[in-house]
MIDOSE-1310 file (N, C-alpha, C; in nm, 2 decimals, decimal comma, always signed):
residues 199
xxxx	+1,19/-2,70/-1,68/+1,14/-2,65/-1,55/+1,25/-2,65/-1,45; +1,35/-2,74/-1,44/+1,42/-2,81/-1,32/+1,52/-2,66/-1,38; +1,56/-2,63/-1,48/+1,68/-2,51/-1,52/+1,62/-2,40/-1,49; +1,48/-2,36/-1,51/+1,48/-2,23/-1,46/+1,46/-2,20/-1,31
xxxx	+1,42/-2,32/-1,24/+1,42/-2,31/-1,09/+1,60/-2,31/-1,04; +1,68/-2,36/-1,11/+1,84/-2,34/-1,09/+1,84/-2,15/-1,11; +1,80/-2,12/-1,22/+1,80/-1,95/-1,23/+1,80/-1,88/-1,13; +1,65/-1,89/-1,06/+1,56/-1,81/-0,93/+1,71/-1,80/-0,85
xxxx	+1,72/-1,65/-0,84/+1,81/-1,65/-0,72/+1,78/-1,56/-0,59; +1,65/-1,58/-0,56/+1,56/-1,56/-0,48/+1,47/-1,66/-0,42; +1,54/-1,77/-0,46/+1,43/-1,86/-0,35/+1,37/-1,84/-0,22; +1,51/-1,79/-0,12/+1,47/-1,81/+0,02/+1,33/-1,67/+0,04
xxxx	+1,35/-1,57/-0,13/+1,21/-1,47/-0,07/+1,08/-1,51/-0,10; +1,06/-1,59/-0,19/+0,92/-1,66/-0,20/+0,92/-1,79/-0,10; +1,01/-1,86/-0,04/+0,98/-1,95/+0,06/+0,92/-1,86/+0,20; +0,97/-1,70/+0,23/+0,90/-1,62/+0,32/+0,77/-1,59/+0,28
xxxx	+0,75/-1,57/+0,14/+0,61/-1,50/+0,12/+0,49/-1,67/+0,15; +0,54/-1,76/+0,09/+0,48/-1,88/+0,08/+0,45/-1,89/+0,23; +0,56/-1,89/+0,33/+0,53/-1,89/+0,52/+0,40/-1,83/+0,54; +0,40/-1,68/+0,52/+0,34/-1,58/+0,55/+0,21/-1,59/+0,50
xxxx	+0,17/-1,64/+0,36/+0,08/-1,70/+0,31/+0,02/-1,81/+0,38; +0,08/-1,90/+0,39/+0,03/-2,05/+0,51/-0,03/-2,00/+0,62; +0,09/-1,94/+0,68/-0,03/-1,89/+0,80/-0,10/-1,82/+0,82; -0,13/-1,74/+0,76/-0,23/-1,63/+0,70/-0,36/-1,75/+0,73
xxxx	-0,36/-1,81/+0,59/-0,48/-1,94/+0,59/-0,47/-1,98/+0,67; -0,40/-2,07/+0,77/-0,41/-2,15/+0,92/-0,47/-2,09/+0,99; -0,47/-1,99/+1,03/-0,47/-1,89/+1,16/-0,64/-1,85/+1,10; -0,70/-1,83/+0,95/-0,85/-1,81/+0,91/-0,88/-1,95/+0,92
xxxx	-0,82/-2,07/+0,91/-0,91/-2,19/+0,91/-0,89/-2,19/+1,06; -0,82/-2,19/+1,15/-0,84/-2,21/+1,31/-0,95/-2,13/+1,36; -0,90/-2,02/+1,34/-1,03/-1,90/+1,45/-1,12/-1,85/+1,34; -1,11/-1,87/+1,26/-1,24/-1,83/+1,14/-1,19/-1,66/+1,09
xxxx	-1,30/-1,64/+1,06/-1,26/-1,46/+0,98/-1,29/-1,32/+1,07; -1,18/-1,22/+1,02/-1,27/-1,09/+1,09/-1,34/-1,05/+0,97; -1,36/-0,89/+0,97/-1,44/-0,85/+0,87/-1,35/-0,76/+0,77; -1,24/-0,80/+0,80/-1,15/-0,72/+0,68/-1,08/-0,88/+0,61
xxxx	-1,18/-1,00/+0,59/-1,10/-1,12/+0,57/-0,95/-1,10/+0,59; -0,95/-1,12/+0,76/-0,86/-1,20/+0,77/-0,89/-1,26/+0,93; -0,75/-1,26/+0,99/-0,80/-1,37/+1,10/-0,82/-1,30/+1,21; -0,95/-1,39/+1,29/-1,04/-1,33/+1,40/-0,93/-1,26/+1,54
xxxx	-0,99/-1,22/+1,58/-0,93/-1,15/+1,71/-0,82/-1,23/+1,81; -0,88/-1,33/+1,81/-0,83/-1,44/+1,92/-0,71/-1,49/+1,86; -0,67/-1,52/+1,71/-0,56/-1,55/+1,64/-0,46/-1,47/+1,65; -0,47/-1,36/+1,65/-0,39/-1,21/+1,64/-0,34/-1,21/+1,76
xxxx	-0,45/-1,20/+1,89/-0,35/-1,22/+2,03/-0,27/-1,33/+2,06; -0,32/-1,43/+2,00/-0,23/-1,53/+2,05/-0,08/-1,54/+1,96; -0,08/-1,48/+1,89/+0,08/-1,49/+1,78/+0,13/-1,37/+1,77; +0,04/-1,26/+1,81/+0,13/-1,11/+1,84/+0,18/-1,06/+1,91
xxxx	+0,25/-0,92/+1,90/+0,32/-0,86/+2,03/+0,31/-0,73/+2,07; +0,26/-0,74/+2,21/+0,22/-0,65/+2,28/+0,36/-0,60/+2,43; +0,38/-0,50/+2,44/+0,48/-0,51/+2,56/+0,46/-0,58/+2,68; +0,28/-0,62/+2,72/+0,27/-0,65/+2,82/+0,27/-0,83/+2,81
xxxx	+0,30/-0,91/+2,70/+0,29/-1,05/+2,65/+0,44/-1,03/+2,73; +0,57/-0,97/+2,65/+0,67/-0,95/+2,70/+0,72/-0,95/+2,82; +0,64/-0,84/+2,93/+0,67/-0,83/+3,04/+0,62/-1,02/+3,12; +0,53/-1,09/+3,03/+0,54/-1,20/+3,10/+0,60/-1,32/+3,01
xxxx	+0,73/-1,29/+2,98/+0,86/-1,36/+2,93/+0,80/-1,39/+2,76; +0,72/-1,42/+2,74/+0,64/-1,43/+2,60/+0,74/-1,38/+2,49; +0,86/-1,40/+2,52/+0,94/-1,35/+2,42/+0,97/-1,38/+2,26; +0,88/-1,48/+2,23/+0,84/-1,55/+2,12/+0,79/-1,51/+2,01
xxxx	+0,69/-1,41/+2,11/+0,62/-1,34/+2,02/+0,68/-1,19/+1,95; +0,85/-1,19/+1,97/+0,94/-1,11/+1,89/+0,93/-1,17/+1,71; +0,93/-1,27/+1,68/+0,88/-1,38/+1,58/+0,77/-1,37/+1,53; +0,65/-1,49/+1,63/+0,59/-1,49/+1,54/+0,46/-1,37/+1,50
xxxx	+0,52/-1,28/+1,58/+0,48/-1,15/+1,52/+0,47/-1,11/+1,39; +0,58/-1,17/+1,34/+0,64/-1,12/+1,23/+0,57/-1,18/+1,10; +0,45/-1,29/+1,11/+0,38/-1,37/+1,04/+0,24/-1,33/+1,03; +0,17/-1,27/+1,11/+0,06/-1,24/+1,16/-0,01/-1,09/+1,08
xxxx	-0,11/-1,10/+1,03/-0,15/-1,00/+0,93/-0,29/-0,99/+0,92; -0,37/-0,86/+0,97/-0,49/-0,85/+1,00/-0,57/-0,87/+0,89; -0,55/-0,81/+0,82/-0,64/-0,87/+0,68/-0,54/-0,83/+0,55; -0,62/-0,91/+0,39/-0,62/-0,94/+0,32/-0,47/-0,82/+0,25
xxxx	-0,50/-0,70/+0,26/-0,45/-0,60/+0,20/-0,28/-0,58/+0,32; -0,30/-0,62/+0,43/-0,22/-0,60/+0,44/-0,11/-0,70/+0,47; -0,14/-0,85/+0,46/-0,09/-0,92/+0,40/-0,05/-0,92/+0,23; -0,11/-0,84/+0,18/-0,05/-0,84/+0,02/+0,09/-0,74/-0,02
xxxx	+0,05/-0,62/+0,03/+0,14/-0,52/+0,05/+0,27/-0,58/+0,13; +0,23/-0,61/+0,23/+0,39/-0,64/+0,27/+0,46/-0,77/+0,24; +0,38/-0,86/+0,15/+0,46/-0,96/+0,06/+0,47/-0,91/-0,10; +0,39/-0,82/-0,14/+0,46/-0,79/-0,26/+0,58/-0,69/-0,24
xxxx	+0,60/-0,62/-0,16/+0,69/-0,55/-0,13/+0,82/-0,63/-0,09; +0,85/-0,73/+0,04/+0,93/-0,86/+0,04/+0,91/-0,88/-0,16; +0,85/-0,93/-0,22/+0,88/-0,94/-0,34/+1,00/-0,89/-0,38; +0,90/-0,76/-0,44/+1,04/-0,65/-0,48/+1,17/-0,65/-0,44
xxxx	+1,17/-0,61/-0,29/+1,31/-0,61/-0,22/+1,40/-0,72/-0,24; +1,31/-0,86/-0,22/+1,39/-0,96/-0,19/+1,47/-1,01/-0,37; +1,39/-0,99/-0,46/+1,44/-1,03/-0,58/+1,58/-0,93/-0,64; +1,57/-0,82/-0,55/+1,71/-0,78/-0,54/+1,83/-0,78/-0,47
xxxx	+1,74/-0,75/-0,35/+1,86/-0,80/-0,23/+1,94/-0,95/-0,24; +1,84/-1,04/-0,21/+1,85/-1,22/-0,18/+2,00/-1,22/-0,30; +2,04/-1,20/-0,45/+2,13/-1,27/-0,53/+2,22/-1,18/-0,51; +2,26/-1,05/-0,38/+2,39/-1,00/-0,38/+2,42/-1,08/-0,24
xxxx	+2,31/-1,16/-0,17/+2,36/-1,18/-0,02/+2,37/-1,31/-0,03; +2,32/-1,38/-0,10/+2,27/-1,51/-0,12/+2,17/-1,51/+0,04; +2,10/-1,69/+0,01/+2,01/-1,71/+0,13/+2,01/-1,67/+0,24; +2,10/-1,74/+0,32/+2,14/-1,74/+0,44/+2,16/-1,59/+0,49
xxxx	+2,21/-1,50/+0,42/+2,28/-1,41/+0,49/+2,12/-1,30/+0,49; +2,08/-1,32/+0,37/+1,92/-1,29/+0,33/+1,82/-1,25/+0,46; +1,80/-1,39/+0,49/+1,73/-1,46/+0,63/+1,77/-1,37/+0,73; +1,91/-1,36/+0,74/+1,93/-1,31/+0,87/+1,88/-1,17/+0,85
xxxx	+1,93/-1,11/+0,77/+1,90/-0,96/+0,74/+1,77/-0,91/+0,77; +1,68/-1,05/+0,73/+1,53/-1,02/+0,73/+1,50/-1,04/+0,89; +1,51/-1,20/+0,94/+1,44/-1,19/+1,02/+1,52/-1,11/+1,16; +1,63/-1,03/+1,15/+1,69/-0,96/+1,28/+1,65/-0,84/+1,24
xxxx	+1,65/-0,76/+1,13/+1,56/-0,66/+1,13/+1,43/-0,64/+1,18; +1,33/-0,78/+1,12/+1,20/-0,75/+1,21/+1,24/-0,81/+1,38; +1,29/-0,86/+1,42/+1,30/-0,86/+1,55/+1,36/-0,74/+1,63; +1,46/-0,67/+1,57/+1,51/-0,52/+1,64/+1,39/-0,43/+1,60
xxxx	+1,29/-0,42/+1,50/+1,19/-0,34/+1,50/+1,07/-0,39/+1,56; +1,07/-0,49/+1,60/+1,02/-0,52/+1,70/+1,01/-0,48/+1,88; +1,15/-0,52/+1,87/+1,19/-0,46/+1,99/+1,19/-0,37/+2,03; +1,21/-0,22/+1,92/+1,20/-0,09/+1,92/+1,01/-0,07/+1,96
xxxx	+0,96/-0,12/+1,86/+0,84/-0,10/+1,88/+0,75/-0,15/+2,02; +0,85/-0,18/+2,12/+0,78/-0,24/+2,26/+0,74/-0,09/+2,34; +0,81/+0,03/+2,25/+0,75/+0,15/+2,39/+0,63/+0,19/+2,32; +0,59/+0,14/+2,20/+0,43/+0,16/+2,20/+0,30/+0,08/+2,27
xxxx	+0,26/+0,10/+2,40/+0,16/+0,03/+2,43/+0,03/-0,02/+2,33; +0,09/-0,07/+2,23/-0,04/-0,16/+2,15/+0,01/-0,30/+2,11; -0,06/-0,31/+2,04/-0,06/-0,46/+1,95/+0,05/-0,45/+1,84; +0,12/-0,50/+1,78/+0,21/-0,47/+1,70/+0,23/-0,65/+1,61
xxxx	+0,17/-0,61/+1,46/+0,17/-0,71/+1,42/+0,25/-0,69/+1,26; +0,29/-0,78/+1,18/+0,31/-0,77/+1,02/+0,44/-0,82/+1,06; +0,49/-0,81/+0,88/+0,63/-0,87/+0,84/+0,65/-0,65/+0,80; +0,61/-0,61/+0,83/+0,66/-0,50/+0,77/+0,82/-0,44/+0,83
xxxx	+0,85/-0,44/+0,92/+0,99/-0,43/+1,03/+1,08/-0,49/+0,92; +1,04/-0,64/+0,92/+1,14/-0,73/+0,84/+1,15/-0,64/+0,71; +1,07/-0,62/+0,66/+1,07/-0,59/+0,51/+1,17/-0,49/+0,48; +1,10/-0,39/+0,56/+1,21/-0,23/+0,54/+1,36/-0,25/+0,60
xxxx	+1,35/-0,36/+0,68/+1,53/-0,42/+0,74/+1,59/-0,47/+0,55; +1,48/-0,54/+0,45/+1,58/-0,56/+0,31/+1,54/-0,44/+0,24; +1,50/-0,35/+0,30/+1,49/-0,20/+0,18/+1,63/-0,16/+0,24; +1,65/-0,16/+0,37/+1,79/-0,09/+0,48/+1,89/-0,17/+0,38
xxxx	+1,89/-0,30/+0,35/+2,01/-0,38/+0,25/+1,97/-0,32/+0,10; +1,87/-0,27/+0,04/+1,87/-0,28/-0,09/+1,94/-0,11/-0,07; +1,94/+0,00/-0,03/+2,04/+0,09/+0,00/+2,20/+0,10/-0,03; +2,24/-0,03/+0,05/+2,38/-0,08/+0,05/+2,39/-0,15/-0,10
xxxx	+2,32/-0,21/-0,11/+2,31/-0,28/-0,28/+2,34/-0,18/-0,40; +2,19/-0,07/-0,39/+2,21/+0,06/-0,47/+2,33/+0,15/-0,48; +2,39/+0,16/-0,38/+2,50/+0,25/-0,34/+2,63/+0,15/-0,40; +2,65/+0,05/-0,40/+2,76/-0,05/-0,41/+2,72/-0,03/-0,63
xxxx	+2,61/-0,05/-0,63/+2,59/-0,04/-0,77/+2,65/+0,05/-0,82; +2,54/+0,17/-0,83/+2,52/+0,29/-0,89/+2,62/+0,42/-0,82; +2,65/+0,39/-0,68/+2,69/+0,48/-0,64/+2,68/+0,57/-0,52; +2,54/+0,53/-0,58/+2,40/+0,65/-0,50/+2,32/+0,58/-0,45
xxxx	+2,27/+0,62/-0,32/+2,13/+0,56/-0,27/+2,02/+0,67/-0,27; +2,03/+0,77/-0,36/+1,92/+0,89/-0,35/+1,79/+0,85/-0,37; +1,83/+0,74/-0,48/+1,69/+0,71/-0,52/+1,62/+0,59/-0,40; +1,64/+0,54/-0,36/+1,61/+0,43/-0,26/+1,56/+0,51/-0,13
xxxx	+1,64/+0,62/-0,10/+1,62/+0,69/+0,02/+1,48/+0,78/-0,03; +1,47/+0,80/-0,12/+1,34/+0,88/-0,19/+1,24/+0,81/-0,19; +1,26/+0,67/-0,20/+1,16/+0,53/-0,27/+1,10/+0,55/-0,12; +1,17/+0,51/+0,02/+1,16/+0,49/+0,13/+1,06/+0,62/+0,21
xxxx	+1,13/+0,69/+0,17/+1,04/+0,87/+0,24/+0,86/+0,81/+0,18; +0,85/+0,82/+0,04/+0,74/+0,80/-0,03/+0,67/+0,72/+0,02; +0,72/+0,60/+0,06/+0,68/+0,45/+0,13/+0,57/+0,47/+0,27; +0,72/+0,58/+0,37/+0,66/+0,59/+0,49/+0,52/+0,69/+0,47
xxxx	+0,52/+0,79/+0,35/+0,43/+0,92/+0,36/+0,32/+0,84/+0,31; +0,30/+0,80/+0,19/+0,21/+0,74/+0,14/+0,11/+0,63/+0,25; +0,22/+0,53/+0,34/+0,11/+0,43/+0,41/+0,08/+0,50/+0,52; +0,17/+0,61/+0,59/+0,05/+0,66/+0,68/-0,05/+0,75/+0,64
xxxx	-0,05/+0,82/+0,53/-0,18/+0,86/+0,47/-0,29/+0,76/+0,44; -0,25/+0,68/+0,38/-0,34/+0,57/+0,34/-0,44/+0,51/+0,48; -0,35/+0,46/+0,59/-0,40/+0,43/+0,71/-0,34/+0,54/+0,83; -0,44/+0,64/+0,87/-0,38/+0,71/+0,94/-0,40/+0,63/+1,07
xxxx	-0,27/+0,65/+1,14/-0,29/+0,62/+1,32/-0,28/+0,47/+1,35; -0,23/+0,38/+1,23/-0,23/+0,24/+1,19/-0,07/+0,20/+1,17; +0,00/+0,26/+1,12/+0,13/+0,24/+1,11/+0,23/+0,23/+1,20; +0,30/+0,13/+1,23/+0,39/+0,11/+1,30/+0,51/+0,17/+1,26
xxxx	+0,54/+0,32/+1,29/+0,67/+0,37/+1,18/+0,81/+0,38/+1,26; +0,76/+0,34/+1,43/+0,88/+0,26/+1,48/+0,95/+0,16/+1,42; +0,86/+0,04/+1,44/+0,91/-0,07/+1,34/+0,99/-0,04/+1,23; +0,94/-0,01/+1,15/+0,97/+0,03/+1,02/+1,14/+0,12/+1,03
xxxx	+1,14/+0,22/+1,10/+1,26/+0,30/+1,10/+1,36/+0,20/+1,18; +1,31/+0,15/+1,28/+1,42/+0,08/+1,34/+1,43/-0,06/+1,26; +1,37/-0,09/+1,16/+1,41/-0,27/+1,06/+1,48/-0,16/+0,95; +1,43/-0,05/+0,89/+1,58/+0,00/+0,80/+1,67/+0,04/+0,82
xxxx	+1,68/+0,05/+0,94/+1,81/+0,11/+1,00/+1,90/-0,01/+1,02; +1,81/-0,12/+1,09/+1,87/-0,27/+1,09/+1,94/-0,33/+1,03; +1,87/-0,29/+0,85/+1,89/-0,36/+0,74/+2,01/-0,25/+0,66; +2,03/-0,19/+0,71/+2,10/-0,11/+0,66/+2,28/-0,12/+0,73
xxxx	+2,25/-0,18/+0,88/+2,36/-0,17/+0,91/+2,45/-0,32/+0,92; +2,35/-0,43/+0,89/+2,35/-0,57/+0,87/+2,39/-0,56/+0,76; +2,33/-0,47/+0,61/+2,39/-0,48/+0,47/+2,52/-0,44/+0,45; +2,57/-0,36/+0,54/+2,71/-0,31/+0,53/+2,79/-0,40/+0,61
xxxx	+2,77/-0,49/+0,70/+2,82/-0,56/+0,81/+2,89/-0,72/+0,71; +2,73/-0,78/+0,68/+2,75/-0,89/+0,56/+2,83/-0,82/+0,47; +2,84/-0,69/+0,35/+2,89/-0,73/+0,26/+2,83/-0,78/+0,12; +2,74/-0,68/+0,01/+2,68/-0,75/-0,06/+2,78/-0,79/-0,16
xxxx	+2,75/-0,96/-0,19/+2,86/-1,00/-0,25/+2,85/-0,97/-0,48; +2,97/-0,98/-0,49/+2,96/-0,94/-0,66/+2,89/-1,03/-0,69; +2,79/-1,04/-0,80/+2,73/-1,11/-0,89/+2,74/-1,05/-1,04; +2,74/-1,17/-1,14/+2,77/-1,11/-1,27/+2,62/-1,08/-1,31
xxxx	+2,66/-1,03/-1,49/+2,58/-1,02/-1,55/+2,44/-1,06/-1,58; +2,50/-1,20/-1,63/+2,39/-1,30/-1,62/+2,27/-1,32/-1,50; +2,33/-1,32/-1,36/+2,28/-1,36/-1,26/+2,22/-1,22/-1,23; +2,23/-1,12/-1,25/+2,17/-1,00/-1,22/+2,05/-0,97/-1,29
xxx	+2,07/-1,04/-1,46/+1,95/-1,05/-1,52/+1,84/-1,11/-1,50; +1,82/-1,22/-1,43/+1,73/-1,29/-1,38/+1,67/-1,19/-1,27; +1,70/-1,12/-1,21/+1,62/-1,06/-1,07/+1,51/-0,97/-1,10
C-alpha cells in the first residue's frame, strides 16, 4: 500500500476533490438540503460570489466560491473532470505549481465573472484554468493541441446545452485562458516513462 501511494503523482488532485467533497457535506449538515440534494440557500450565500458581496470588501469570497456546489451533479462533474485533468497535468507540474495553476485560474475567472450580476458559484473556473495547462502539456507532448482545443469547444457546447442559461462561460474562458498562460509561464516539467504510466 505505502509503494503505490509513493506512485500517485497526483495527490495534490484528490486532496482538491476530497476539499470539495468535505464541504459539500458540511455546508448539507449545517443548513440542511435543497431539492437538487445539495446545500440549502443560506449556505450558498454565505460562501459565494456575487459582485455586490464584493462591492462590500467580501473579497474572500474570490475562494471560497470556488468550493461551493449547488447540488449533487454538479459537484460530480466538476470533480470528475478536476480528476481527469489533474491526473495529467499535477506529474508534468508537480504539486505546488499544480495548486497554483488551479487555484489562480479559478480566482481570475472569478474575477472576470464579477460583470455578471448573479451568484457565481463551483470549482469550474479552476478546472478549465488545468484544461488551459493540459493544452501546454498536449502541445509540449504530441505537438498539437487540436485535440484538447476540440475536447474544450465540446465541453463548453455540450454543458450549455445540457443547462441552458446556467453556465458560467465567463468563468470558464477566463480560468482557460488563465491556465493556459500560467502553463506556459511555470513550464511543464519532463517526466519519464515510468512516471507517465501511472497517470
Amino acid at each position: 500500500m505505502g509503494n503505490r501511494l509513493k506512485r500517485i503523482h497526483y495527490k495534490a488532485t484528490l486532496l482538491l476533490i476530497g476539499a470539495n467533497v468535505l464541504v459539500y457535506g458540511l455546508m448539507i449538515a449545517v443548513c440542511g438540503l435543497n431539492s437538487g440534494i445539495g446545500p440549502s440557500t443560506p449556505c450558498i450565500l454565505l460562501l459565494g460570489l456575487h459582485p455586490l458581496f464584493i462591492v462590500f470588501g467580501e473579497w474572500w469570497r474570490l475562494i471560497t466560491a470556488l468550493f461551493v456546489h449547488v447540488d449533487i451533479l454538479h459537484l460530480f462533474f466538476n470533480m470528475y473532470a478536476l480528476y481527469i485533468g489533474g491526473r495529467v497535468v499535477e506529474p508534468y507540474y508537480g504539486s505546488l505549481r499544480f495548486l497554483a495553476i488551479y487555484f489562480l485560474s479559478g480566482i481570475i475567472g472569478n474575477i472576470a465573472s464579477l460583470i455578471l450580476p448573479v451568484l457565481s458559484v463551483g470549482a469550474s473556473g479552476a478546472v478549465f484554468g488545468i484544461f488551459g495547462a493540459m493544452i501546454v502539456v498536449e502541445k509540449r507532448v504530441t505537438g498539437t493541441a487540436t485535440a484538447m482545443i476540440v475536447f474544450l469547444i465540446i465541453v463548453l457546447i455540450v454543458s450549455n446545452l445540457a443547462y441552458p442559461g446556467k453556465i458560467n462561460n465567463i468563468a470558464h474562458i477566463a480560468g482557460v485562458l488563465a491556465g493556459y498562460v500560467l502553463g506556459k509561464i511555470l513550464e511543464p516539467r519532463r517526466i519519464s516513462l515510468e512516471a507517465h504510466s501511472y497517470i
